[in-house]
N, C-alpha and C positions, 0 to 999 in steps of 0.2 A: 675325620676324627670326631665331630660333633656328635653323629650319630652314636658315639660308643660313649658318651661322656654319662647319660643318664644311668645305660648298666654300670658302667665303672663306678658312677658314685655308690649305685645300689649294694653294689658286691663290696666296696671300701667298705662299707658302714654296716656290714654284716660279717668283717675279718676276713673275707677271702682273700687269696694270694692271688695275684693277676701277674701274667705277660702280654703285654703290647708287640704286635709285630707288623713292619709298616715295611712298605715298597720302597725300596730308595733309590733303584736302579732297573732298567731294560735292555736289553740288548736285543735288538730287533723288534718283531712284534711278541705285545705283552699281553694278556688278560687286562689288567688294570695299569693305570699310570701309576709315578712313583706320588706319595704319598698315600695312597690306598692304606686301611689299616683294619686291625680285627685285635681283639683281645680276645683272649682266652683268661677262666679262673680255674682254680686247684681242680674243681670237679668236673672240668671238662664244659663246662656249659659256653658258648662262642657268639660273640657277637663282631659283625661287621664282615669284611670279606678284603683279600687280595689276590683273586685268582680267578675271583668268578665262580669258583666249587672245583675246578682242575686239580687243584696241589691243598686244598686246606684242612685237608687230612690227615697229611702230612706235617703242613704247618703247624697242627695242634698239637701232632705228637712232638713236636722239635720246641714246642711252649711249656708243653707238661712235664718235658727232660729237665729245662732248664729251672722250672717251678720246682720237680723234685730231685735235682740236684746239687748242682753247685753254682746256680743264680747267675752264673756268670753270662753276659750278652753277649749274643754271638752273630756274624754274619752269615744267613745260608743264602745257596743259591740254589735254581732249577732252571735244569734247561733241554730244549728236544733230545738233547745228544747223552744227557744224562739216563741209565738205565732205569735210577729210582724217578725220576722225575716223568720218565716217559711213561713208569708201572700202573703212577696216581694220575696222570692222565693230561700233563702240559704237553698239547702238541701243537700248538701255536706257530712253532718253527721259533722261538724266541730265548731270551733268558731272563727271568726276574732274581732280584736279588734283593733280601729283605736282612730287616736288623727287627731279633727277638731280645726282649729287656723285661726281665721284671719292672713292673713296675714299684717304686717306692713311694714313700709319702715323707 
């Protein structure tokens, strides 16, 4: 999470809307351990990684759902057995599961 704290400050202090999305779970083998994290801001721009580049295509769109939505934090997961998860390319044989969160201030 260090490594996302200078964009995050940068983007705070130029208004942009940010969601944090971090690993909090594996089942089986993962890409990344749990903690792993990446923000995404309103404009799509991305910092940091949970996947290794497998699913964070996905991730970003499930950050910019929740940025232009209804804010509300949600649990996803992906996993080989998943159709979408296998589409964007986890085949690890595993499941990660993340929590997306606006971030506030």
């Amino acid at each position: 999470m260090r490594e996302l704290l200078n964009d995050i400050e940068r983007w705070q202090q130029a208004g942009k809307q940010i969601a944090v999305a971090r690993v909090v779970d594996i089942e089986g083998s993962g890409p990344r351990d749990p903690g792993a994290a990446m923000a995404v801001n309103e404009d799509g721009e991305v910092v940091g990684s949970v996947s290794g580049g497998c699913v964070e295509g996905a991730v970003v769109a499930e950050a910019l759902e929740i940025l232009r939505g209804d804010k509300q934090p949600r649990l996803v997961k992906f996993g080989y057995s998943d159709d979408e998860a296998f589409a964007v390319g986890l085949t690890c044989g595993g499941i990660i599961h993340l929590f997306i969160a606006p971030l506030t201030w």
